[in-house]
N, C-alpha and C positions, 0 to 999 in steps of 0.2 A: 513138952510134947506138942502140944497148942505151936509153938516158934515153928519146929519140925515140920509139922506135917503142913504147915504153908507153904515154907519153901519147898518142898516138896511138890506141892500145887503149880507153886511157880512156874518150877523146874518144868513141869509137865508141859509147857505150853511150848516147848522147843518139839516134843514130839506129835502134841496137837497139829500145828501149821503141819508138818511134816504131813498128816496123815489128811491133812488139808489138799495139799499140792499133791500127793497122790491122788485124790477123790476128785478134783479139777481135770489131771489127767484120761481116769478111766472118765471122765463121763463127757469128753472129745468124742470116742467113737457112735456114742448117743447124739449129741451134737450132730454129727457128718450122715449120719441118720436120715435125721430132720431135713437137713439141706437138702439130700436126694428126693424125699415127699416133697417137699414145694417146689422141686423141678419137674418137676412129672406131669404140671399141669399147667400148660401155660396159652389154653384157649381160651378166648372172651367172647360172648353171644350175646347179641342185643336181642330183645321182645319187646315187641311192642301189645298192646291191650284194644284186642280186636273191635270189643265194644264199644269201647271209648270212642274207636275209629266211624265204627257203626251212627253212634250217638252225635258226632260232629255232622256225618254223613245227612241226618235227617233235616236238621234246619238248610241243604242247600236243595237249590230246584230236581239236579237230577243226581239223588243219591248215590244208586250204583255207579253213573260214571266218577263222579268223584272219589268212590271208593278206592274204584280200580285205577286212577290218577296218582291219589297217593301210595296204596302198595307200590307203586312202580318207583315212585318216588323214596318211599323206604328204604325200600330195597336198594335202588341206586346208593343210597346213603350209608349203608352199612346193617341194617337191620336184616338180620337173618331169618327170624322165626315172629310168630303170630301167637298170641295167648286167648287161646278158646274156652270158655266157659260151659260147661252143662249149661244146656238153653234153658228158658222157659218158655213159655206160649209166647210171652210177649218180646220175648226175642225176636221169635218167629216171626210176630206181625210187625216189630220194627224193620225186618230184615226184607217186609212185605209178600209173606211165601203166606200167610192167610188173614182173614180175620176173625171176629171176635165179637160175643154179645151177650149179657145177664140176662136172665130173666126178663126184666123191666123194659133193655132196649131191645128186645126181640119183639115184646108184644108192640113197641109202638112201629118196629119193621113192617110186621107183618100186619099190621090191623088188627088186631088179638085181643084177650082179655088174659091179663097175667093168671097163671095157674095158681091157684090156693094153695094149695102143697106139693110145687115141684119151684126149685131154685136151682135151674144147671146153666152149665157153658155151654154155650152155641158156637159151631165152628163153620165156616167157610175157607175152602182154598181158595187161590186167587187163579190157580190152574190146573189142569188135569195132570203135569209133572209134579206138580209137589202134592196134589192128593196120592199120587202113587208111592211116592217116597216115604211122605210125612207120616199119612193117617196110621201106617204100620207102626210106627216108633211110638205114637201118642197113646196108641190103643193097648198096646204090650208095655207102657211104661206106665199109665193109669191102672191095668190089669193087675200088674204085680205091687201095687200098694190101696188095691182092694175097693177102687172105683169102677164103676161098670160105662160103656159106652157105647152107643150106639148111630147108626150113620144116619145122616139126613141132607136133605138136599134143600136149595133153594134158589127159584130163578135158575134154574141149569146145572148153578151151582155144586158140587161135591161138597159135604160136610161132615163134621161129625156132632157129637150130643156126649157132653162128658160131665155124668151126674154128680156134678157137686157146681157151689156156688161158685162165681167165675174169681173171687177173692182169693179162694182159697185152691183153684186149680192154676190160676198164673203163678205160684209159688212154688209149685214142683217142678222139680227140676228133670229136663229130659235128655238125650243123646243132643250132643250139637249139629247143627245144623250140617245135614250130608253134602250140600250143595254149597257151602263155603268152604269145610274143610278141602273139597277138590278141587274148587279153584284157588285157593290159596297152594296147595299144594303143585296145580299146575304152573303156578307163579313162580318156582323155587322156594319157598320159605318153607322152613322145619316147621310143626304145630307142636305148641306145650302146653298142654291141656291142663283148665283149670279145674277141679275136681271138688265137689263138695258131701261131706260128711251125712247124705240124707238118710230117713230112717224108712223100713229096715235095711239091713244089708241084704244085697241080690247077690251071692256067688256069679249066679248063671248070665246074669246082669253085666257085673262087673267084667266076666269072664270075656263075652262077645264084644264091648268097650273096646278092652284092650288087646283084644284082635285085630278090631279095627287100627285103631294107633298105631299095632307093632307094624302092620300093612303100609302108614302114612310116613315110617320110618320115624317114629318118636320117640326120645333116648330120655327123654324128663319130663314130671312134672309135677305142679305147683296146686297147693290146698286152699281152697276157699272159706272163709269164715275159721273159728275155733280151735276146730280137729283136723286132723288128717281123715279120711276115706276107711268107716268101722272101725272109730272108737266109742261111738256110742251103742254097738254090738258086741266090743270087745271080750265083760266079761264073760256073758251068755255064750258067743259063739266059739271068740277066738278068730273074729275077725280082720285083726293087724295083724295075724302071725298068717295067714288064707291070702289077702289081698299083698304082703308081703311077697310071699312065695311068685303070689301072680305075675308081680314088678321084676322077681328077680329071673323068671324064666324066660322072658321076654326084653332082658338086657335094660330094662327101665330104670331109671332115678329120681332121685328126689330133689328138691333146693328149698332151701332154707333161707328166711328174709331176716337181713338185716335190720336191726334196731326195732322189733315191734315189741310190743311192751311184754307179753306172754309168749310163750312159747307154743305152738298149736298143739293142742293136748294129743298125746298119743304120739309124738313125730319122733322122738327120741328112740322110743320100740320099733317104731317102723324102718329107723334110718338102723340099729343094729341087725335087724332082719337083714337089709336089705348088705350086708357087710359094707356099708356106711359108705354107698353112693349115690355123694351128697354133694352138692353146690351150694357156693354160697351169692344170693341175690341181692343187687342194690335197686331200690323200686323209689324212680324218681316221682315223685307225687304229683296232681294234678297243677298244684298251686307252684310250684316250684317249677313246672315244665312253661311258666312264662320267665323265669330269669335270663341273663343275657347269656348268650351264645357261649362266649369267655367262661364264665362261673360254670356251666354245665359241661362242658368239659374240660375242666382242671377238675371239678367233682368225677367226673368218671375216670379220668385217668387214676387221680390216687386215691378211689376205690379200689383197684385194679391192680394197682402196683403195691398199696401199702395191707391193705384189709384182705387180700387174696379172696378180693369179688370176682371170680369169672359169669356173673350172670347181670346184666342193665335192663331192668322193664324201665318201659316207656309208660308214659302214661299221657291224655293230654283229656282236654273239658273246653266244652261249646260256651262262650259268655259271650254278654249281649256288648259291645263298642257301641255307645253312644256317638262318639267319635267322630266312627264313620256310616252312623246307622242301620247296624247292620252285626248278627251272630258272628263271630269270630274262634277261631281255635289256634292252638300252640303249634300246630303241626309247621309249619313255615320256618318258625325256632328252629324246633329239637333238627329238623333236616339242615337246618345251617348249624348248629353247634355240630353235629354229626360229622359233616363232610364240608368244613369250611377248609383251605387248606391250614394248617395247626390246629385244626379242631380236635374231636374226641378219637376219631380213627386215626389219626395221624399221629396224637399223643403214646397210644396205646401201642400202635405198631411200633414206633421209636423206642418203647420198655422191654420189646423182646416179645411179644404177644401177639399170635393172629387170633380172626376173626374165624369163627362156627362155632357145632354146635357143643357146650360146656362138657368139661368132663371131670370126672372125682379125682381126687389125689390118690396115686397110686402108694400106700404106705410103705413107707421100706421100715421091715423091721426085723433088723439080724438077727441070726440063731443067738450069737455071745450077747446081745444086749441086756437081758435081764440081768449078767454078773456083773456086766459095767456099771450097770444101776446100782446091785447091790452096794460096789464098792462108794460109788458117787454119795449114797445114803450114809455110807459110815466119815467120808467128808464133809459133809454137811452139819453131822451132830456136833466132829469135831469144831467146826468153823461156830455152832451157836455155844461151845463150852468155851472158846476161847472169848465169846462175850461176857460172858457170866464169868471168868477168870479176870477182868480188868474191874471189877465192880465191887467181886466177892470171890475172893483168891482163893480163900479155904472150900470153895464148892467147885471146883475146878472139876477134878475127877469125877465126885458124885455126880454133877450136871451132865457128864460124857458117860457114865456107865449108865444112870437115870434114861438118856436120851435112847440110847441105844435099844433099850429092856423097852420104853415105851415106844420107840420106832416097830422092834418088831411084832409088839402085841396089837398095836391099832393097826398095822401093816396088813395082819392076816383076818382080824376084825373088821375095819373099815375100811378098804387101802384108796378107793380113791380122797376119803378125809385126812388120810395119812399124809399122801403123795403133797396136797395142798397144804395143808401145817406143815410139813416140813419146809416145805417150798417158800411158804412167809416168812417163817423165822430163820430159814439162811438167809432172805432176801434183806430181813430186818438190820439181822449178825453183819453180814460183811461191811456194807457201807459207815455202819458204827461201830465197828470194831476198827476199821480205817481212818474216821475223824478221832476217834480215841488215840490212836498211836500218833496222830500228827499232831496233839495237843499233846501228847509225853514231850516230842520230840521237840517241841519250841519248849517246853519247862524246862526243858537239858540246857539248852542252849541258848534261851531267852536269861532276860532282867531275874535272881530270884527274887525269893519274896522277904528276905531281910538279914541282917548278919552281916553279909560282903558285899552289900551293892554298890559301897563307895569303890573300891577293886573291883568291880564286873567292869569289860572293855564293851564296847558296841560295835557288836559287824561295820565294815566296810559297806558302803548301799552297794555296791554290786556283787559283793561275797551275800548278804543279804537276798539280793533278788535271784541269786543263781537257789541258794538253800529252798529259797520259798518255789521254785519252778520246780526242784528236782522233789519238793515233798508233796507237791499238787500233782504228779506222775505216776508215785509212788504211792499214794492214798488212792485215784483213780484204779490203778492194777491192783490195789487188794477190794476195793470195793466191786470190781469187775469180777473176780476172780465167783463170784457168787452166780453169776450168770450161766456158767453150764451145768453150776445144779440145778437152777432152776428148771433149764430148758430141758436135763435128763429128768427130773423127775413130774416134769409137765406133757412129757413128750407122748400124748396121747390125738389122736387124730378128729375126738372130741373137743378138745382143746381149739385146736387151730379151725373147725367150723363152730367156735361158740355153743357146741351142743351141751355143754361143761364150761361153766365161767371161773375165774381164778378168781378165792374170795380174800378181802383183806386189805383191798387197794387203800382204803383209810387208813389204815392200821400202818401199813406201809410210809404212808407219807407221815405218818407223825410219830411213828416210836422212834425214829434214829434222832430227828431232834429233840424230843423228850429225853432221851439217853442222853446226848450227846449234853445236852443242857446240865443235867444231873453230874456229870463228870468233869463238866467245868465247874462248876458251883461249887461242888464238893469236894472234887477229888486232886485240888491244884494246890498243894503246899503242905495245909495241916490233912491231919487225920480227917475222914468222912464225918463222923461222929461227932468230933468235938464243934463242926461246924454245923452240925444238923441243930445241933442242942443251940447254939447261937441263934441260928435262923426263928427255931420257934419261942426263943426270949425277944428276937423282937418283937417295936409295938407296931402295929399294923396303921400305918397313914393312909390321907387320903392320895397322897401322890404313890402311894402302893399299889390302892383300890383303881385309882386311874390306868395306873401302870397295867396293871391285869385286865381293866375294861379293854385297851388299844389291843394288850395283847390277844386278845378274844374275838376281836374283832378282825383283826387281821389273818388267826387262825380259820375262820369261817371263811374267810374271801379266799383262803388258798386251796382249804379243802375244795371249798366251791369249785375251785379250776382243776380239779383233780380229775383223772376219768375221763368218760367219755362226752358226758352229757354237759360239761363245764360252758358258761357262756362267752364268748367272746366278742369286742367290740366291731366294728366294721374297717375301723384304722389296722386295728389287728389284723383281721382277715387279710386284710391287703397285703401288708407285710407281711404273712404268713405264704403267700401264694407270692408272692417278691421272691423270697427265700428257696420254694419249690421248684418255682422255674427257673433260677440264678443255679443252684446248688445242684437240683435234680428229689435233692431229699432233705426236707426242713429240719434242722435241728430245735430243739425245745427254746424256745426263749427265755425258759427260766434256769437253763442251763448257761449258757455262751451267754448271755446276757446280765445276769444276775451273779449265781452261786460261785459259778467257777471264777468268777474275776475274782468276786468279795473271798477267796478264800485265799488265791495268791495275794492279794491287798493284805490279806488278815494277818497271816503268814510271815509276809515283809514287815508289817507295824508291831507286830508282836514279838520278834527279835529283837526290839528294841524297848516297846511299850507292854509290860506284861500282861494289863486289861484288855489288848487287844484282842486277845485269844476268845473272848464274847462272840466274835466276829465268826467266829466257825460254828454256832449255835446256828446260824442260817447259812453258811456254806454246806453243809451236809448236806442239803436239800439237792444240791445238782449231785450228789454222790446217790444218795438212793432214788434218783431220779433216773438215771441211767441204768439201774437194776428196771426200775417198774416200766424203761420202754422194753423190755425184753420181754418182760410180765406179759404184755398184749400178746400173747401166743398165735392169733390169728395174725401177726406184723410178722411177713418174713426175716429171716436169722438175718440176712446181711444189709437188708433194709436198717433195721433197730441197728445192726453195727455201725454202719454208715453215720446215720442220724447222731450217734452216742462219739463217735469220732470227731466227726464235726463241730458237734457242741466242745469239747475237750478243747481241738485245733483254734476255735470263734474264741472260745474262753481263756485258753492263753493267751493271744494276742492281747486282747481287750484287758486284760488284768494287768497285763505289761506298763499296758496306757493307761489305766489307773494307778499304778505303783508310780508312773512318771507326774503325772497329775497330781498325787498325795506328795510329792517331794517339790514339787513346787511351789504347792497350798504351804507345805511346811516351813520351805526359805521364805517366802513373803515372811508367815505367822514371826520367823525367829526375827528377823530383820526389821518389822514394824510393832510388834507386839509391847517394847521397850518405848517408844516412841505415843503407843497408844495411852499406856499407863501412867506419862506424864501428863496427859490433855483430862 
């Protein structure tokens, strides 16, 4: 009964694949999907960070004209828009539209004795146009967070008197400055206002804000500190679902920053409010806006091209040059990386991309897509029972009706935990279920393991080298074959702006060699079992213990490079950016470099030498490597194609010329080897 019902199991995996290659199929038109969302959006907007500009501006003799030196100069460069902050007073006074005095320097102003119990702010305009502008904004923005204020004069002077201490009244934040935003906007630049979370929330506040804005023609913008703009009135008011509605009647959006450690609390809610028009931001840092011209734009380019960044803040910072004795700024840089000619605009225009202001992806999402999904999901389970069928034959079926029953209970339970588990464990499944079959298929036709070996013939080295190309093709297309379920069942628009991360990326990199290891070990000749029981009667050496240390040590250096955040050396870098500008699109160097050679090397030596087959424990690596560049859901589809191609194309080649190389290492070996053993 027990014989039966395995074969039976067996038998079953002709109609698994089967239903495999169907679910590959339907989950194309999900695919083709995808591709139209990433076409939909192909404008890139430089910001620069007005402050910053501000803050450079005041270490020179005559700030304004410099300011307005450089806008023009921006702008010339490619920089479109300007990023405004909620002022504070002391914006104000850097921007020199008033001044400013505690307590303490007031009485020694005026000749005075400090008041016992009064500690306020003392205000001065610097003119009778900004007391007319200003004092309204300070007075109704202190008013509505429950400071009182009153006007005062001094020497001629217009003032005001804002009762609180001046610590704690430069910290609130006000409307910006009316008198920049018009000139900047007379300038041509878009404004992207930077917005911050203060407490409490103002509806009425908020409301007249983005009046003004929608007036300045601003289509985005960008959070300051933590939160987004009423999350810390959230639960009380229901202020992300109010300020929401606000952004969406007024055509307004949001962007999202790359790589910051948190996520600004509350922006996930606000971006569904707003039906998730969103940008995604690359914000070059202060410190990095001194690197050379080169490095900053090849960084903005494939931000642009690879990470579907349509937003570049600028950033730059006043340091002091001993040098030339004298404050110094970045600005000089970023305008020649910007507009050098092959610089960042010239990069980016050549990728298909102009320049204004950012816009969301327009999601294409067909009426039939849900059914494609559904069928792609019943591909998928099959594709992880067919792993579980090379391991544990008799759980074939179970695994597939198992998968099914638990697909659709966490489906309707959890589904975005669903969508992701399922998504890892096809990603897992195909690639080691690929090096599994090309490790059957050299035991077919490889040395066996005893009985006939004196009668086993040896390939021809070029019947050899054709088997080993044609099984490195054919393992790549089943490992591939995993990639549009991923992409059908990732295919969320959270995805591709990182507002939802795909979790697992570990797990990815090391279960297909852990499988694949286990099925070399155990699963090549005898029974699984009769070798397990072997393994744990041996006695454990110290060349065991070592053995396990290297291998620990080397699993940590790979993980390490795994992701996003992995280190790379400067030789690298180079070569990395060799490769982008040569190519267009870098392939992995642990693909074309490494995996894919050693596995046609593997391949070729193992038709011959049957320990070779060890050698695919580390080839797998460029098989589930090419599933995990697909993983980056924010990497465009034909980007990761490209990339994943090229590696393959690099990796043939180079395997070729290792296979020629190991056949020459060989003839020496056979030809002196004899020669050696008499000396």
């Amino acid at each position: 009964m027990q014989q039966k019902w395995q074969r039976w199991n067996i038998a079953s995996r002709k109609w698994l694949w089967i239903i495999v290659v169907i679910g590959v199929i339907a989950a194309l038109p999900v695919v083709y999907d995808r591709l139209q969302t990433e076409k939909s959006s192909k404008t890139i907007e430089f910001v620069f960070d007005y402050r910053d500009l501000v803050d450079a501006a005041s270490y020179r003799a005559n700030p304004q004209d410099y300011i307005s030196q450089q806008l023009d100069r921006l702008k010339a460069a490619g920089v479109q828009s300007m990023a405004i902050y909620e002022n504070t007073l002391d914006d104000y006074r850097k921007a020199r539209r008033l001044m400013m005095w505690g307590a303490t320097d007031i009485a020694n102003l005026t000749d005075s004795v400090i008041p016992e119990n009064e500690n306020y702010t003392y205000i001065l305009f610097t003119s009778p146009k900004n007391n007319e502008v200003l004092a309204p904004i300070i007075r109704d923005a202190f008013s509505g967070m429950g400071i009182a204020t009153e006007d005062w004069s001094f020497r001629g002077q217009q003032g005001i008197i804002v009762k609180t201490p001046l610590e704690d009244a430069t910290l609130k934040p006000l409307q910006p400055d009316p008198f920049t935003l018009e000139m900047l906007h007379g300038k041509g630049f878009s404004i992207v206002p930077r917005l911050v979370d203060s407490l409490p929330y103002n509806e009425a506040a908020v409301t007249k804000l983005l009046d003004r804005y929608e007036e300045l023609g601003v289509k985005r913008i960008l959070f300051e500190g933590e939160s987004v703009k009423g999350f810390n009135d959230d639960v009380d008011q229901g202020s992300i679902t109010a300020f929401g509605k606000l952004l969406k009647e007024r055509g307004i959006g949001i962007a999202t920053i790359e790589n910051i450690k948190v996520q600004q609390k509350g922006f996930n809610k606000l971006a569904y409010q707003l039906d998730y028009n969103v940008a995604r931001l690359y914000s070059l840092s202060e410190g990095d806006s001194g690197l050379s011209p080169e490095t900053i734009a090849d960084r903005f380019a494939l931000a642009t091209k690879d990470r579907n960044i349509r937003m570049i803040y600028l950033n730059t910072i006043p340091s002091r040059d001993t040098t030339k004795a004298q404050i110094t700024d970045t600005l000089d840089n970023l305008v020649t990386s910007l507009s050098e000619p092959g610089g960042a605009v010239d990069k980016i225009k050549d990728n298909g991309f102009t320049l204004g202001q950012a816009t969301a992806f327009d999601v294409v999402d067909s009426s039939y897509q849900r059914y494609f999904k559904l069928v792609a999901v019943i591909g998928a389970v099959a594709m992880i029972a067919l792993l579980v069928s090379y391991f544990i034959p008799l759980l074939t079926f179970p695994a597939f009706a198992f998968g099914l029953a638990g697909s659709a209970g966490l489906m309707l339970v959890k589904p975005a935990l669903f969508e992701q588990a399922l998504a890892l464990a096809v990603a897992i499944s195909a690639p080691t279920v690929a090096t599994v079959l090309a490790v059957r298929k050299i035991n077919e036709m490889g040395p066996p393991v005893r009985g006939n070996a004196l009668t086993y013939t040896v390939m021809g080295t070029r019947r050899r080298l054709v088997h080993s190309l044609v099984l490195f093709i054919k393992t790549a297309v089943i490992s591939l074959s995993a990639v549009p379920f991923v992409i059908a069942l990732l295919n969320n628009i959270t995805y591709s702006l990182v507002l939802t991360q795909f979790r697992g990326v570990s797990l990815l990199h090391l279960a297909p060699i852990a499988l694949t290891a286990l099925y070399v070990l155990l699963y090549r000749g005898e029974f699984a079992f009769n070798k397990t029981g072997k393994l744990l009667r041996t006695p454990i050496t110290l060349a065991w213990v070592i053995a396990a240390g290297i291998v620990g040590i080397l699993g940590m250096y790979y993980l390490s490079r795994t992701g996003n955040g992995g280190n790379v050396s400067s030789l690298e870098m180079s070569f990395r950016t060799f490769l982008e500008n040569t190519a267009g699109v870098r392939p992995r160097n642990k693909e074309f470099l490494l995996a894919h050679p050693l596995f046609i090397l593997g391949a070729f030596m193992a038709y011959k030498y049957r320990n070779a087959a060890f050698i695919m424990i580390i080839a797998v690596i460029g098989q589930l490597s090419m599933i995990d560049t697909f993983a980056h859901i924010h990497s465009p589809i034909l980007i990761s194609l490209v990339r994943g191609l090229l590696g393959l194309s690099l990796g043939l080649i180079i395997g070729v010329i290792a296979v020629g190389v190991w056949q020459l290492v060989e003839g020496c070996w056979k030809r002196w080897s004899p020669q050696l053993k008499k000396l």
